[in-house]
C-alpha positions in Angstrom: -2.5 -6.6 -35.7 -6.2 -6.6 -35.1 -7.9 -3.1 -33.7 -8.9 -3.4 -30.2 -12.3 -3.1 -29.5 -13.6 0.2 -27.5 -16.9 -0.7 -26.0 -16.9 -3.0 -22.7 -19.7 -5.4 -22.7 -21.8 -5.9 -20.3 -21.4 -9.5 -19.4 -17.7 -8.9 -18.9 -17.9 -5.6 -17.0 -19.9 -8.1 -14.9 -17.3 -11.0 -14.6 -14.4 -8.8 -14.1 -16.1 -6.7 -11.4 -17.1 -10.0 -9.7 -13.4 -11.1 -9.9 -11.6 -8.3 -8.9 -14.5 -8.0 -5.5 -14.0 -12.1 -4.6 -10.4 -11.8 -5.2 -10.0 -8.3 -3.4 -13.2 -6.9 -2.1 -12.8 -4.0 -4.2 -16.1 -2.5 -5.5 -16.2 -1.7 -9.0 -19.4 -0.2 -9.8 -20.8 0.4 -13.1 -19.6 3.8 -13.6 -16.1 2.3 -13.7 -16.3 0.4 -16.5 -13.8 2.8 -18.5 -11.3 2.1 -15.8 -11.7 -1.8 -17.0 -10.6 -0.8 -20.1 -8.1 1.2 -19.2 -6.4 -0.8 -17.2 -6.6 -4.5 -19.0 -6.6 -3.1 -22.7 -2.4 -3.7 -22.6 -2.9 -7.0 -21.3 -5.6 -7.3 -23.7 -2.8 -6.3 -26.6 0.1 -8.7 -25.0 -2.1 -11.6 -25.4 -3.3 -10.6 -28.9 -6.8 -10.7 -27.9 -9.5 -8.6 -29.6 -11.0 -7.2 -26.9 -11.8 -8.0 -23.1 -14.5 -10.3 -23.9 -11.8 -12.6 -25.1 -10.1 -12.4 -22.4 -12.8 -13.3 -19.8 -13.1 -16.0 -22.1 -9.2 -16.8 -21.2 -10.2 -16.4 -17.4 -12.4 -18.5 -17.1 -10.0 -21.9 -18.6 -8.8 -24.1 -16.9 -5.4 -23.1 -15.1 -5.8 -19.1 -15.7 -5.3 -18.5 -11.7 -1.7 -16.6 -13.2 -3.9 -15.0 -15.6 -6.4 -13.9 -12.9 -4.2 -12.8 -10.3 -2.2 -10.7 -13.0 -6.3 -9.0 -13.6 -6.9 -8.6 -10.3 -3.4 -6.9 -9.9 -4.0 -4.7 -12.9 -7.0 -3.9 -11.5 -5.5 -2.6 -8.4 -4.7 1.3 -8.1 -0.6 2.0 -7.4 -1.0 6.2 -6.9 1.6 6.9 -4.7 4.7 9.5 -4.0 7.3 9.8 -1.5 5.9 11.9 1.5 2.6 11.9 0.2 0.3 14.0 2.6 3.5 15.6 4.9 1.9 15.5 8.0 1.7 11.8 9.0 5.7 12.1 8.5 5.8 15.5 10.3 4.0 13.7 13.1 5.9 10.8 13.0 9.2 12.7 13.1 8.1 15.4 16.1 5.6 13.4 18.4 5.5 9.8 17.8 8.9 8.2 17.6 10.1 10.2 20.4 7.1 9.4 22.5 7.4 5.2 21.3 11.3 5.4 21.9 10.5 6.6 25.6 7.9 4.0 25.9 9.9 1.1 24.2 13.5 1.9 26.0 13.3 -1.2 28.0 12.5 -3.6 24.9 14.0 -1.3 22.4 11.7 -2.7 19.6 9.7 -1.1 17.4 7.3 -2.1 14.3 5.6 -0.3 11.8 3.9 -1.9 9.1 3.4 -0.2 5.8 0.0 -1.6 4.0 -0.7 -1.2 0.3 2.5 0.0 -0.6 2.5 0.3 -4.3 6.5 0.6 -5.4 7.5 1.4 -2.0 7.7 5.6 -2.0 5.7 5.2 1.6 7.9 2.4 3.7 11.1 4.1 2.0 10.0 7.2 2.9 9.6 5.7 6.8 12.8 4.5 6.8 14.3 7.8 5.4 13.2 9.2 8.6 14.4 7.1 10.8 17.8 7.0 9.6 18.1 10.9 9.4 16.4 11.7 12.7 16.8 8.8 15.3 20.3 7.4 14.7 20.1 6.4 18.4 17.6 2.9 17.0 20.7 1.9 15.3 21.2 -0.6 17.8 17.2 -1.3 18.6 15.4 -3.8 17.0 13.6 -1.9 14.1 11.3 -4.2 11.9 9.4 -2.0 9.2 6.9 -4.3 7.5 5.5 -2.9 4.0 2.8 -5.4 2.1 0.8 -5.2 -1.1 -1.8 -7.4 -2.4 0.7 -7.4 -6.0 3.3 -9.2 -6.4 4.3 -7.4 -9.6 4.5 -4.0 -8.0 6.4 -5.7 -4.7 9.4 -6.8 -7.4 9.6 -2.8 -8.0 10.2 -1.8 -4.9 12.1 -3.9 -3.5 14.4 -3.0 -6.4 14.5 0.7 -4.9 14.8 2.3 -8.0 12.9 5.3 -9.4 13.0 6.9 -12.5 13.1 10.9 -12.7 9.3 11.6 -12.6 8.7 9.3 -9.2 11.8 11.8 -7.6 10.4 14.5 -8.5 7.1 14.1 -6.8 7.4 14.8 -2.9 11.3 13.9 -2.5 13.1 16.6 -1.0 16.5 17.7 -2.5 18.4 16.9 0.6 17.2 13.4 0.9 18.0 12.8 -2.9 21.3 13.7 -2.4 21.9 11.7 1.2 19.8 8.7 0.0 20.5 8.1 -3.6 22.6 7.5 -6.4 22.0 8.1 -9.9 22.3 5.3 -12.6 22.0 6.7 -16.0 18.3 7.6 -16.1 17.1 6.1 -12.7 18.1 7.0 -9.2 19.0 3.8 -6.8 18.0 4.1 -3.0 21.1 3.4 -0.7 21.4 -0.6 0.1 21.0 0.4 4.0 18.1 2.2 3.5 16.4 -0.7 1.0 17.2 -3.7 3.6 15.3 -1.8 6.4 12.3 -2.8 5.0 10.8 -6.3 4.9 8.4 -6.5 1.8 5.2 -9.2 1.6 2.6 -9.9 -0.4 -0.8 -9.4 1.8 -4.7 -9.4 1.0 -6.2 -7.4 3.5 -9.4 -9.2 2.8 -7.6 -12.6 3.7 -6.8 -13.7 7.5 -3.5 -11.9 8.5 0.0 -14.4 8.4 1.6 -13.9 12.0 4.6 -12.2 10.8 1.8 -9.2 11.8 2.6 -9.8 15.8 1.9 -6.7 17.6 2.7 -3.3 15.7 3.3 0.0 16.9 2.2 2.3 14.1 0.3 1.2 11.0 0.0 3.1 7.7 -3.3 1.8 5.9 -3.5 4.9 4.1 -5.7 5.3 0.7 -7.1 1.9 0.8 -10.5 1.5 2.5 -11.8 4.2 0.0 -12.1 1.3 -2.7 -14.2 -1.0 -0.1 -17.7 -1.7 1.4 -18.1 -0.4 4.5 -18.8 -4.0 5.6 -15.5 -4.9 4.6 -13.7 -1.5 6.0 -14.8 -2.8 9.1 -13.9 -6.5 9.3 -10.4 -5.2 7.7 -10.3 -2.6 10.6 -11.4 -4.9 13.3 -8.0 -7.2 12.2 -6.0 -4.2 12.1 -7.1 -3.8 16.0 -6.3 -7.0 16.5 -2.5 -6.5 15.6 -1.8 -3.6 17.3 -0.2 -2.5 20.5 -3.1 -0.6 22.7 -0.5 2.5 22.5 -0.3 2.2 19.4 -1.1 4.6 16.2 -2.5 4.3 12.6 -2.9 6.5 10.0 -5.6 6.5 7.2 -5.7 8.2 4.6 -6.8 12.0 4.6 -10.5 11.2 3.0 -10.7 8.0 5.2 -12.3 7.6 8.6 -13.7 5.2 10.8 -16.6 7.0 11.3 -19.8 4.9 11.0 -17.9 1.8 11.4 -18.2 -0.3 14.0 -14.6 -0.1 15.5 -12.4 0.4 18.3 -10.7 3.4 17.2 -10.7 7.1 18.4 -9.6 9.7 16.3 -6.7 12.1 17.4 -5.1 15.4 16.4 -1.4 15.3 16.6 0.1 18.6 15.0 -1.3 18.7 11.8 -2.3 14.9 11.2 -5.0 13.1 12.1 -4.6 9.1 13.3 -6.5 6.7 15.3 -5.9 5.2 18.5 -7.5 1.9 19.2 -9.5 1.4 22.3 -10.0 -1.4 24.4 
């Protein structure tokens, strides 16, 4: 097998940033490059290609859409952890499910939509809590919505199955034990838990399908650090366009709409911080 090349070159830092942006809107400046590699050198090795050069070279065939999609996807960051950042749970769990299930009693609906979801620690982690503390939605319509713009990494979770190190990071004991089995190596979330959650493929950069009717908390949490601000805003602005006007989102904790030019007010509930759109 033939040694992978080490340096990026220039011309393809500059096609792969330009694909990932069209195909994503994520900004990959130069300083980056070394994430290029990082991520596309074992696609570079599956292909047997000698470097990435070779395989903008691929790209850029005829019928290489798999091929770029499978890029862009690389390309895409999956950090994530069951109750990552406690407090949007803690708030959901104390303030804003009680308050929604007051509010909703007459059409005893609610949807939350999960965006950028990785391999599903964040809507399983949702649906955790409404199973151990609101058994009384057992017999409400509950639709809890989780998207990705990879399809790869959609096929994981809606396996529901994690392997020791992706327990181990934010999962309490008690909802190990209530909520999973274990299957050799890997632990399996409970079947009830797993078909709570409806999971679609979604670009946030591309016009919204209408299974996003009208929700009543969002998690868009981690995202809008990798955009423009031009983009944060027209993704933002569609967001508001989807959501009840009682409704609550949550960004993540170095995110803000500040300086954007959107229809949300920030608000303190407990310890977490969401945004309440405005009319």
């Amino acid at each position: 097998m033939s040694t992978l090349a080490s340096s990026l070159d220039p011309q393809a830092f500059t096609f792969i940033s330009n694909l990932v942006r069209r195909k994503s809107a994520i900004v990959l400046e130069s300083e980056k490059a070394y994430l290029i590699e990082s991520r596309l050198t074992p696609v570079v090795r599956e292909l047997g290609l000698l470097n990435i050069s070779e395989l903008v070279t691929e790209l850029q065939k005829p019928g290489s859409q798999n091929l770029n999609q499978r890029v862009v996807e690389a390309m895409t960051t999956n950090e994530t952890s069951f109750f990552r950042d406690i407090h949007p749970f803690t708030a959901l769990k104390d303030k804003i499910l009680p308050g929604l299930i007051q509010r909703r009693a007459k059409e005893k609906s609610i949807t939350i939509w999960s965006n950028a979801c990785s391999s599903g620690q964040e809507p399983y982690t949702i649906a955790m809590v409404l199973a151990e503390h609101f058994p009384m939605l057992k017999n409400w319509k509950i639709r809890l919505i989780s998207s990705d713009l990879s399809n790869r990494i959609l096929d994981k979770a809606r396996l529901g199955v994690f392997n020791q190190t992706e327990i181990n990071r934010g999962l309490p004991m008690n909802y190990l034990l209530k909520y999973f089995t274990k299957e050799g190596g890997q632990w399996t979330i409970r079947e009830d838990i797993r078909k709570m959650i409806e999971f679609r493929e979604l670009n946030l950069v591309e016009p919204f399908p209408n299974l996003l009717t009208k929700m009543d908390i969002v998690f868009l949490r981690n995202v809008l650090i990798y955009f423009s601000p031009e983009t944060k805003t027209e993704i933002l602005k569609k967001v508001h366009a989807v959501m009840h006007k009682d409704s609550y989102l949550f960004l993540g904790g170095s995110e803000t709409t500040m300086n954007l030019n959107v229809r949300f007010e920030r608000e303190q509930i407990g310890t977490a911080v969401c945004y309440r759109p405005v009319a």
